[in-house]
N, C-alpha and C positions, 0 to 999 in steps of 0.2 A: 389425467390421473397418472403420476409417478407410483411404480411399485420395485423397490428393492426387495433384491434378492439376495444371497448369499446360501454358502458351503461352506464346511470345513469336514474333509474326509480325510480319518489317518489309519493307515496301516502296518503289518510289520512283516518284510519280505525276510524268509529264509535264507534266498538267493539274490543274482541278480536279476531282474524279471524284465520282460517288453510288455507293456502295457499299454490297449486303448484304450479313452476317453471321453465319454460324450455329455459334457457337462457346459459346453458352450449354450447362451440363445440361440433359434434358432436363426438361419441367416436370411429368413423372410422377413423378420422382426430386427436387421440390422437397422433400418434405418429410422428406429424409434429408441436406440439405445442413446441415453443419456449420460453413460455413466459407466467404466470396469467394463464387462465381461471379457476379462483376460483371466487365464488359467495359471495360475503359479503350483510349480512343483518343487516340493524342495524334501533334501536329503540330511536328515538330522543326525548329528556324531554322535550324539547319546544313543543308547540304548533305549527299547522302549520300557524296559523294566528300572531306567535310573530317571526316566522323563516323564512326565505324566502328560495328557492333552494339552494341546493348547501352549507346548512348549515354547519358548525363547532361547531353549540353547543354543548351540553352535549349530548350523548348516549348512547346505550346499543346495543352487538352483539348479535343478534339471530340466535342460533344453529339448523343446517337444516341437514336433514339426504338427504342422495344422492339414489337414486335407478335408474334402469334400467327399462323402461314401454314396453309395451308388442311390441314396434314398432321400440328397441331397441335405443330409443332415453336417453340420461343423462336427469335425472332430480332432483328438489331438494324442499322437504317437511317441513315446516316450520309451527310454532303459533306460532302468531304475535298478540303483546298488542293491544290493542287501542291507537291510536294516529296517528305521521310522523313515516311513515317507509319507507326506503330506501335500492332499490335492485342496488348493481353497481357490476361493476368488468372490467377488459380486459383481452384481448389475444394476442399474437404475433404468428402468423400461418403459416409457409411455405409452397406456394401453388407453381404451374409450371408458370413460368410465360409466359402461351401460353391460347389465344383464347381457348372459350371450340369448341372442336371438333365436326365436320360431320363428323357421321360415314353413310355417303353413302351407304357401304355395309351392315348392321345390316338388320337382317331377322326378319321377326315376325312368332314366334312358335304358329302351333296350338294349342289350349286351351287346346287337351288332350295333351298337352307333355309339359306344363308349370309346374315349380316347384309348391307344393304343399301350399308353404307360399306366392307365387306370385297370385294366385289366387282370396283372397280380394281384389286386386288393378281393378277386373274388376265389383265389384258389387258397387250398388246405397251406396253412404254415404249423411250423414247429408246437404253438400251442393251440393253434386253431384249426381243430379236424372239421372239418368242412366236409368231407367224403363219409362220415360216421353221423351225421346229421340232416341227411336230405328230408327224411320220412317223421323227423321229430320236427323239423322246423315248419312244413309244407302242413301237417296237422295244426300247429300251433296257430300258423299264420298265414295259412293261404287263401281264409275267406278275405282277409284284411286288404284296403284300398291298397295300390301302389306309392310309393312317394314317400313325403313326409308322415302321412299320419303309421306307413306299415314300422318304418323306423324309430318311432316312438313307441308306438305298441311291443316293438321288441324291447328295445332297453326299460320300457316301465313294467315289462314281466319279468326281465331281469330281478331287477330292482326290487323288486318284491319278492323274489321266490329264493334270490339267496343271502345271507346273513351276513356280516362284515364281522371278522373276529382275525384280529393278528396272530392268535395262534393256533390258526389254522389253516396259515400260507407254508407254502416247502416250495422249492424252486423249481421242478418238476411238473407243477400242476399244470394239468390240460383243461380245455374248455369242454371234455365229456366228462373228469373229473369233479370239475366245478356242478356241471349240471344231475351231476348222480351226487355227492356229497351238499351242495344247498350253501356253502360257505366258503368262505374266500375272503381276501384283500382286495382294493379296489383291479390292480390289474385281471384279476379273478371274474369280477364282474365283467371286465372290457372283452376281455377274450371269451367268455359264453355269448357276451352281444354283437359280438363283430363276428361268431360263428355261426349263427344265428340270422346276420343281415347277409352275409355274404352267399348263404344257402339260398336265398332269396331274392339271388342276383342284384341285393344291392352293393356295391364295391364299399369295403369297411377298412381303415385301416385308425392302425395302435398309434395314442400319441402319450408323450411324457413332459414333464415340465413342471412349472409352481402353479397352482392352488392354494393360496395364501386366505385366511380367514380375515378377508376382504370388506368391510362396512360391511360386518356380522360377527355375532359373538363369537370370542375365545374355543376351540374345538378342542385345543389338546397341541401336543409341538412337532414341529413346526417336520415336515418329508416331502420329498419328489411326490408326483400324484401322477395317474396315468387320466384319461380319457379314451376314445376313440371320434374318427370324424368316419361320416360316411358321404357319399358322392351322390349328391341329389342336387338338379337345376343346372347340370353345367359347374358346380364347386363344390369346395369341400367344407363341410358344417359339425362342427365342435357339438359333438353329444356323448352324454356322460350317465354309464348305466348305477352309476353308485352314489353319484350328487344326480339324481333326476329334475335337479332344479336349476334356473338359469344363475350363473356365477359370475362375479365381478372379476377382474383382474388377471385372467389365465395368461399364463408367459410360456410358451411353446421353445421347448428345446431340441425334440426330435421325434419325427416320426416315421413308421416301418411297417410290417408286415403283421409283426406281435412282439411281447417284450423283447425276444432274444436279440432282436435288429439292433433296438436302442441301449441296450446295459450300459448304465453309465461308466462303470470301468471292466473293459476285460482284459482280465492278467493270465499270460502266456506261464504259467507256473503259480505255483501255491502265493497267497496273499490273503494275510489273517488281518480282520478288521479290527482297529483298534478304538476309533473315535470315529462319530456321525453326526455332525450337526448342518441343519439345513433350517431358513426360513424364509417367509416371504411377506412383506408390509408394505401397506401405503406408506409413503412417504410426503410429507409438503415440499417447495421448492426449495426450500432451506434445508431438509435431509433430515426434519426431527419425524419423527414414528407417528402414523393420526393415532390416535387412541381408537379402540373398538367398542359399540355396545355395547350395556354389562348383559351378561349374563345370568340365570336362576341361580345358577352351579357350575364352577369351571370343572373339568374334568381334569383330573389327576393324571400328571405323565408316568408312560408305560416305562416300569424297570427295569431297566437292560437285560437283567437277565431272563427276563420274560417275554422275549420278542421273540418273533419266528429265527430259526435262520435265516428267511429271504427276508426279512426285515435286517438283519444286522450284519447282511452281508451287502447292505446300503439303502434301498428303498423298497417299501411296498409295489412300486411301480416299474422299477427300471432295476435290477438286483444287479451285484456285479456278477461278474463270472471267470469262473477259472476254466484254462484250458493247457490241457500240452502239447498245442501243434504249437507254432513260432509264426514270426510276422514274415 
């Protein structure tokens, strides 16, 4: 199964800014790239109040050096002028074209006999308090077997107990937040499940990437989408508190601790978003789109002006971030 991807994210810098990037594949999945994932940056001479999306005017490429970050995710370093700047690119990625898998049988290793680098995945990060959750999780979930079935049972209480409502993501939000308010975006959901599994010594960590509306009806359009995987059998296994059903086609672009590791862009100074378009399709060999299931009812896309901030400051999943330290 071939699934294209594609971006086009624009913004409008005050100044001139350093900005990281994590919008590559990841580099576990390099060698099923078919197709692009290269990152073009370019610097528009119009203004963004004489250019509208999607310009053709005049520009300039901005040269971005590539590194590998310490969670071994592709990323890409760039100073960027002041003005419109525009991050695009795609990818063509051969994935199985099978449901992700129950592995039923996946054991969970005691904590002395986990890898040495698997270890962080079970301590508190930036939105996953772990140390505010021992005594709510061990209730929850400590009659429950070890293994796969305890990791399921967490992400399908998830799943149940909190609501999916985009305007009621903020970029702030913790996973004791999530779980005292009952709603959230899908990374909402990941970070109460991976705070949740990690209290339970199972190792959880945050992933990002396409979820594309795969051989199934139309959802709505087209965003980054988080997951998380947790570490049961020896690897690491693709579970998702917010689709709690097996999914076709997931393209893995980075994974971390929790969102803050992955943000697809962080800008070292102010960066106002202008334009977001992201989507993800099967493709046939010849690059025409497969058509999807119909649907009862497609659902209606969300009006820009009605998205969260952490929706339109890029995805549900991986939000950008501003900062004022320097690279």
């Amino acid at each position: 199964m071939l699934i294209l991807s594609e971006f086009d994210i624009q913004f409008r810098l005050p100044a001139p800014t350093a900005i990281v990037a994590v919008l590559s594949v990841h580099p576990s999945l390099e060698s099923r790239v078919r197709a692009g994932n290269k990152l073009a940056v370019e610097h528009f001479t119009t203004s963004i109040a004489d250019a509208p999306a999607f310009t053709d005017g005049p520009k300039v490429n901005v040269s971005c050096t590539d590194f590998i970050d310490s969670f071994g995710n592709r990323c890409a370093r760039f100073f960027a002028p002041k003005g419109h700047l525009r991050l695009s690119g795609s990818s063509v990625v051969e994935t199985d074209a099978k449901p992700d898998p129950n592995d039923v049988r996946a054991e969970q290793a005691s904590v002395q006999n986990l890898p040495a680098d698997v270890l962080q995945f079970l301590l508190p990060s930036r939105y996953c308090q772990v140390d505010q959750f021992g005594g709510i999780a061990q209730d929850l979930f400590g009659s429950t077997a070890p293994g796969w079935a305890r990791a399921v049972a967490i992400r399908d209480w998830v799943h149940a107990r909190v609501a999916f409502n985009y305007n009621a993501a903020r970029p702030t939000k913790t996973s004791m937040d999530v779980f005292t308010e009952r709603v959230g975006v899908c990374r909402d959901f990941q970070h109460l499940a991976i705070t949740l599994s990690r209290c339970m010594n199972i190792p959880a960590r945050y992933a990002t990437g396409y979820v594309g509306d795969i051989r199934r009806p139309f959802s709505g359009p087209g965003d980054f989408s988080a997951w998380y995987q947790v570490f049961l059998g020896g690897k690491w296994i693709n579970i998702d508190a917010r689709h709690n059903y097996p999914r076709i086609g997931r393209v893995l672009m980075a994974t971390g601790r929790d969102a803050a590791d992955v943000a697809i862009t962080t800008s070292f100074g102010a960066a106002y978003l202008a334009h977001f378009y992201v989507e993800s399709n099967e493709v046939d060999p010849q690059g025409n789109k497969v058509p999807l299931p119909e649907a009862l009812e497609i659902p209606q896309p969300i009006p820009h002006e009605l998205k969260t901030p952490t929706q339109t400051n890029g995805s549900e999943a991986s939000p950008t971030q501003t900062q004022s330290a320097t690279l």
